[in-house]
Backbone as CSV, one residue per row, in Angstrom:
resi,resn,N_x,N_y,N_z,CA_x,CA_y,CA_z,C_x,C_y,C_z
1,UNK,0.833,-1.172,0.000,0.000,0.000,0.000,0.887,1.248,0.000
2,UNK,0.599,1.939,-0.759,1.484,3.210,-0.972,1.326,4.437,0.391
3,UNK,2.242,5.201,0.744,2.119,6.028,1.752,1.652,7.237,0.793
4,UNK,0.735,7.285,1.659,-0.497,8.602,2.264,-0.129,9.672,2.768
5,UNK,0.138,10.869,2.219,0.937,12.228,2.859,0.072,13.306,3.803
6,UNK,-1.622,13.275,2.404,-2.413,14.043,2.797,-3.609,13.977,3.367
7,UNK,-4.256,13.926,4.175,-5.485,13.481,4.450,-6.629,13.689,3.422
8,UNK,-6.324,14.652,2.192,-7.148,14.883,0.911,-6.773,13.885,0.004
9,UNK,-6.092,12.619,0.215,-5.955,11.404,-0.415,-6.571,10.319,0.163
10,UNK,-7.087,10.714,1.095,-7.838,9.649,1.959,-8.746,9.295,0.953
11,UNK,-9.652,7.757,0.668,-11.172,7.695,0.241,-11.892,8.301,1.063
12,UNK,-11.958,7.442,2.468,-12.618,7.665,3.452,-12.961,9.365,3.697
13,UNK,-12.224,10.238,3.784,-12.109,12.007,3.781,-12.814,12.279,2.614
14,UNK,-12.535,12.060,1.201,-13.594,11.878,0.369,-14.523,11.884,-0.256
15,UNK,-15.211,10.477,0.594,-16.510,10.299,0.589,-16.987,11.106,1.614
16,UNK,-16.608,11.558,3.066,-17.129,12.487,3.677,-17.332,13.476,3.308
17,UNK,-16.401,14.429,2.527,-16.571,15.378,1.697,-17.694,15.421,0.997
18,UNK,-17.391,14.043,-0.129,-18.868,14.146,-0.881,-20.442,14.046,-0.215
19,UNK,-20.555,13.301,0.917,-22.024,12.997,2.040,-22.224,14.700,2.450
20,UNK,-20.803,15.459,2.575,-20.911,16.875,3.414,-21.688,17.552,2.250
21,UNK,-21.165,17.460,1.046,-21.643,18.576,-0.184,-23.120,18.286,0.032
22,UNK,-23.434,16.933,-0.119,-25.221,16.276,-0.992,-25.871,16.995,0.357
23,UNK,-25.547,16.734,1.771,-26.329,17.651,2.981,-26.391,18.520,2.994
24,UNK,-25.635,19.595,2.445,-25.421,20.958,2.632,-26.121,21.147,1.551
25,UNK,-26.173,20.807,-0.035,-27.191,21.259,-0.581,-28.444,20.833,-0.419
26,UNK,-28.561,19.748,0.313,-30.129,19.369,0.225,-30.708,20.426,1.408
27,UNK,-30.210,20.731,2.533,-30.690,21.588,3.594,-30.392,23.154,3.242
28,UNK,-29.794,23.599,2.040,-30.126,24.999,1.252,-31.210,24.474,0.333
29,UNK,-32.018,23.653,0.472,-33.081,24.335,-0.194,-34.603,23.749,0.735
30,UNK,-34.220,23.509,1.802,-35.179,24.002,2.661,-36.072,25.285,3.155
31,UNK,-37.577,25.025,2.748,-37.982,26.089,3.689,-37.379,26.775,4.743
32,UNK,-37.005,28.383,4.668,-36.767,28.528,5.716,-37.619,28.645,6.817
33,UNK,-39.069,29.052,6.600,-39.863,28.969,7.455,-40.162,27.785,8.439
34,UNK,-39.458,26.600,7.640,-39.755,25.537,8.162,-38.518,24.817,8.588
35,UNK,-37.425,25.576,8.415,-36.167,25.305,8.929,-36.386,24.809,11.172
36,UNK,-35.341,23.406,11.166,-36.152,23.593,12.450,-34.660,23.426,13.220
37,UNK,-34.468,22.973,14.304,-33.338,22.883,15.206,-32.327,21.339,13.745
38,UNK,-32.958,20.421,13.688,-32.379,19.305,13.806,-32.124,19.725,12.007
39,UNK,-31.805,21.147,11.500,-31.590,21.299,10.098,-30.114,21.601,10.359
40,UNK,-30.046,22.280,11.300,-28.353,22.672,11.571,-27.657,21.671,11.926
41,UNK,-28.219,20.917,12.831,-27.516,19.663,13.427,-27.152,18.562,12.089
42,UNK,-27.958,18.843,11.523,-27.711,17.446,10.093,-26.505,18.543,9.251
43,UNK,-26.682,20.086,9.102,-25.472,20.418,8.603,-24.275,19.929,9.344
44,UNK,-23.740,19.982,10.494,-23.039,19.668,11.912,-22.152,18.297,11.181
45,UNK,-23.324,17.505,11.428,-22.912,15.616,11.586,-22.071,15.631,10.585
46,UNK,-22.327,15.402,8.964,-21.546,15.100,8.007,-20.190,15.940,7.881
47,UNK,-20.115,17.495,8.164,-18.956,17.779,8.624,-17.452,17.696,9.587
48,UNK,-18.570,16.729,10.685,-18.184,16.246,11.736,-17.602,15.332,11.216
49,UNK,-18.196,14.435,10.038,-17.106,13.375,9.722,-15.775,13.830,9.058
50,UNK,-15.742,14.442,7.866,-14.540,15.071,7.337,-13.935,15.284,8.244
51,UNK,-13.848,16.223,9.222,-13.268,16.767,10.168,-12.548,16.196,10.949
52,UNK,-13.116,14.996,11.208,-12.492,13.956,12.753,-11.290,13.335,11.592
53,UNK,-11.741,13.183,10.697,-10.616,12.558,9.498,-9.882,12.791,9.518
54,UNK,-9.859,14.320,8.955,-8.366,15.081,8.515,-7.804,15.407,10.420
55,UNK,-8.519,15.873,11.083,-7.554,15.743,12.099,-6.941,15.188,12.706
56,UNK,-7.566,13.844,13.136,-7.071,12.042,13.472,-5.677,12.260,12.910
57,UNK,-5.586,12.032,11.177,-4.838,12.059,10.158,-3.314,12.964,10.700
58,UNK,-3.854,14.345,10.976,-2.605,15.194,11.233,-2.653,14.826,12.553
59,UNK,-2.573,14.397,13.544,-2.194,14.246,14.551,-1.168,13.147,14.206
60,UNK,-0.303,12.911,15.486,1.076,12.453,15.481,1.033,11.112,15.938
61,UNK,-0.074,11.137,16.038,0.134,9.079,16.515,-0.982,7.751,15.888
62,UNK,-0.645,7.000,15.728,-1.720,5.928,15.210,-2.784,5.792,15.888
63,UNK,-2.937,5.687,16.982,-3.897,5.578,17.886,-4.718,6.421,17.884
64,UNK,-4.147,7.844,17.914,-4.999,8.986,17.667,-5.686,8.881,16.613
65,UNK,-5.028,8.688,15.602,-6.189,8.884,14.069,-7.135,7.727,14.366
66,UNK,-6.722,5.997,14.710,-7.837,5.055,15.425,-8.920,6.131,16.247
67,UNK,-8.535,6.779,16.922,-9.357,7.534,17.873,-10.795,8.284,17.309
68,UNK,-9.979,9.085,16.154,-10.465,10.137,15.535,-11.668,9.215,14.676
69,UNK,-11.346,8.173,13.920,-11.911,7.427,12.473,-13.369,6.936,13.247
70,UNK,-13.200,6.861,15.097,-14.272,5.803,16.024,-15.155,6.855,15.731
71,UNK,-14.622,8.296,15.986,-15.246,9.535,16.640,-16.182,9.611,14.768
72,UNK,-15.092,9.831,14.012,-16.128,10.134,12.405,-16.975,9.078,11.958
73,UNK,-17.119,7.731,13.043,-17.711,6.525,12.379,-19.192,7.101,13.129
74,UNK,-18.732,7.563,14.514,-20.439,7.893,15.132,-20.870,9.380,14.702
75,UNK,-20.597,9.847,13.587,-21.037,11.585,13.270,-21.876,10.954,12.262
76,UNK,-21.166,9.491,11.259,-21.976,8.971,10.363,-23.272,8.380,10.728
77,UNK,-22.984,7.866,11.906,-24.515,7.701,12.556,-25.349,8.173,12.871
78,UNK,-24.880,9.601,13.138,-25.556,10.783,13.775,-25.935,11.106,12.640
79,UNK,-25.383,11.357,10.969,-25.979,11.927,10.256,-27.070,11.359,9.956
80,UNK,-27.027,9.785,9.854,-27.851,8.805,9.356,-29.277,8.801,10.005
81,UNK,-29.181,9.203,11.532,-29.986,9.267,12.163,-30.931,10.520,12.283
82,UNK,-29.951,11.607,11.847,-30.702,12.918,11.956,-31.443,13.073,10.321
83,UNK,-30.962,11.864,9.312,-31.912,11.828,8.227,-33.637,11.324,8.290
84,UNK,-33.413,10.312,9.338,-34.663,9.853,9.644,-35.671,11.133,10.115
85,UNK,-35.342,11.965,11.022,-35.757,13.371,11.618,-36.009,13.734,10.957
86,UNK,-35.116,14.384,10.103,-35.812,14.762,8.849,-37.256,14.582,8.007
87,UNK,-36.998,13.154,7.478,-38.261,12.460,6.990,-39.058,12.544,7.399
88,UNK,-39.142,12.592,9.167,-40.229,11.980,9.837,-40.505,13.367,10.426
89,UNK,-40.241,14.990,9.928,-40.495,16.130,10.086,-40.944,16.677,8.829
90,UNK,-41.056,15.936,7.630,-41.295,16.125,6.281,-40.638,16.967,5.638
91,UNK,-39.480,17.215,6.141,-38.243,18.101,5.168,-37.787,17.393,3.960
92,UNK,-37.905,16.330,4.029,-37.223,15.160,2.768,-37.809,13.957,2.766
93,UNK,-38.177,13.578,1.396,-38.930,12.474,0.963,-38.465,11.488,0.928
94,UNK,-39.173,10.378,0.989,-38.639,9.154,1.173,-37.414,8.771,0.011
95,UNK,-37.333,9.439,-1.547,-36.597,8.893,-2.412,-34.866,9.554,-1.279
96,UNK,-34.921,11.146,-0.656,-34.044,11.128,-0.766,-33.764,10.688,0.339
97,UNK,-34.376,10.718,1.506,-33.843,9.320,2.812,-33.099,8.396,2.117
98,UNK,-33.570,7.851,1.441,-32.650,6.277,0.592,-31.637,6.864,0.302
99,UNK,-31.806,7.777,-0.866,-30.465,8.036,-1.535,-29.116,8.168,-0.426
100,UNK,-29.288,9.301,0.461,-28.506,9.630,1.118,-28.433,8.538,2.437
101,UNK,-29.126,8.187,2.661,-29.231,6.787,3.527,-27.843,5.957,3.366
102,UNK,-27.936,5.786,2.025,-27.143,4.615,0.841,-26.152,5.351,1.233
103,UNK,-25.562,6.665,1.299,-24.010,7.389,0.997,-23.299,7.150,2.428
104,UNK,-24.890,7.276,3.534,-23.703,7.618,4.440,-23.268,6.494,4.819
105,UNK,-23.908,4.935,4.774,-23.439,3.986,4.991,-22.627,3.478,4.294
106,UNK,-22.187,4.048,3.207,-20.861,3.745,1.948,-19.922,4.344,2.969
107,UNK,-19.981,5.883,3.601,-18.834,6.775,3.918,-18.390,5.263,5.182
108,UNK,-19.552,5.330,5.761,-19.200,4.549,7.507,-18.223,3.392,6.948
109,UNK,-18.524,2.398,5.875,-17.722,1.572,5.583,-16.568,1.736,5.289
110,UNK,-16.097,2.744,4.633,-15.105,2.704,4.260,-13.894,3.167,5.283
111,UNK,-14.797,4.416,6.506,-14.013,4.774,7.361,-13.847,3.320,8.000
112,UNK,-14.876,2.408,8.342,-14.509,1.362,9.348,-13.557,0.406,8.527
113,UNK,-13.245,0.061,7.051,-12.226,-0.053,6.854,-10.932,0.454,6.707
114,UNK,-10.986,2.223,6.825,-9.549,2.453,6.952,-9.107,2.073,8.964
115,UNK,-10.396,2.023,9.402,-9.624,2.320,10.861,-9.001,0.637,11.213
116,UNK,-9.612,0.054,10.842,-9.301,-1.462,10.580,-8.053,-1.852,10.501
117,UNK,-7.548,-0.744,9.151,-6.140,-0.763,8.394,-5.268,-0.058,9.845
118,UNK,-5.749,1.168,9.875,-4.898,1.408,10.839,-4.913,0.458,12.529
119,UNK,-5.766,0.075,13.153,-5.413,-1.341,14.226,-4.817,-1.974,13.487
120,UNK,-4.453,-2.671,12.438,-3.610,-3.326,12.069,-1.923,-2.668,12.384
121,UNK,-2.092,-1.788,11.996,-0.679,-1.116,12.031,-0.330,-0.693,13.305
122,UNK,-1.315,-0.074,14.322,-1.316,-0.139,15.204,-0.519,-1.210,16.345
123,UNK,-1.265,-2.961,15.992,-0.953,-3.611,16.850,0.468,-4.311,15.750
124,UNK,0.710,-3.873,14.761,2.254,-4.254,14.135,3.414,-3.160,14.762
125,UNK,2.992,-2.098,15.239,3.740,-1.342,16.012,3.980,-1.993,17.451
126,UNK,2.832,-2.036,18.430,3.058,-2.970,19.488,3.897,-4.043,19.678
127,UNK,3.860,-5.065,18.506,4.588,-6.190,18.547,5.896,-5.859,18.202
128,UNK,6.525,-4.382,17.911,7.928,-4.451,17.508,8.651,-3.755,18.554
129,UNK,7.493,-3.396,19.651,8.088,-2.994,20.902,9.181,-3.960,21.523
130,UNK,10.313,-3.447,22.457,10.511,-4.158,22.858,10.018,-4.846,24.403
131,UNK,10.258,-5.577,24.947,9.774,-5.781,26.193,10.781,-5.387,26.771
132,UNK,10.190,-5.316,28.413,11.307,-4.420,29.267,11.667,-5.807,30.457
């Protein structure tokens, strides 16, 4: 596997990116009259994932970015969940619940396979410790 410099080479960063764009435009074209608390919060979540990414990423230790990928795996949940709210507040129709339904559980996978990658590397670091 080739080394990774930038966190804008990530998939995983990415696809968060891309889940961040499709939310952010679908909640600009909300009523504003009908704009409610849980419209900001769904802007929030999917940013929340990018975010925990690239910072995990620049931080200085493996564990940390493990840390960070746990933290962007539950923002994907949070987004996923604040889609249902949505629906079930009639801001968004059932086609696009699915659609975006479908993305954010693409993003979650892929983060739960990079964090995967990294416990791997993680516990290949451990084992080259030495013992005392």
């Amino acid at each position: 596997m080739a080394q990774i410099d930038r966190f804008e080479d990530l998939i995983a960063w990415q696809k968060a990116r891309e889940l961040h764009r499709a939310v952010h435009q679908l909640t600009r074209q909300f009523d504003r009259s009908r704009r409610l608390p849980i419209t900001d919060q769904l802007q929030r979540a999917p940013l929340s994932v990018m975010s925990n990414i690239a910072e995990g990423f620049e931080r200085d230790g493996v564990a940390e970015f493990r840390n960070f990928l746990t933290i962007a795996k539950g923002s994907c949940g949070e987004t996923r969940s604040l889609l249902y709210a949505a629906f079930d507040a009639e801001l968004i129709d059932d086609e696009t619940l699915v659609r975006l339904k479908i993305q954010v559980e693409e993003t979650s996978r892929v983060i739960a396979g990079l964090r995967n990658h990294v416990e791997a590397k993680l516990k290949r670091q451990r084992l080259k410790q030495p013992t005392v």
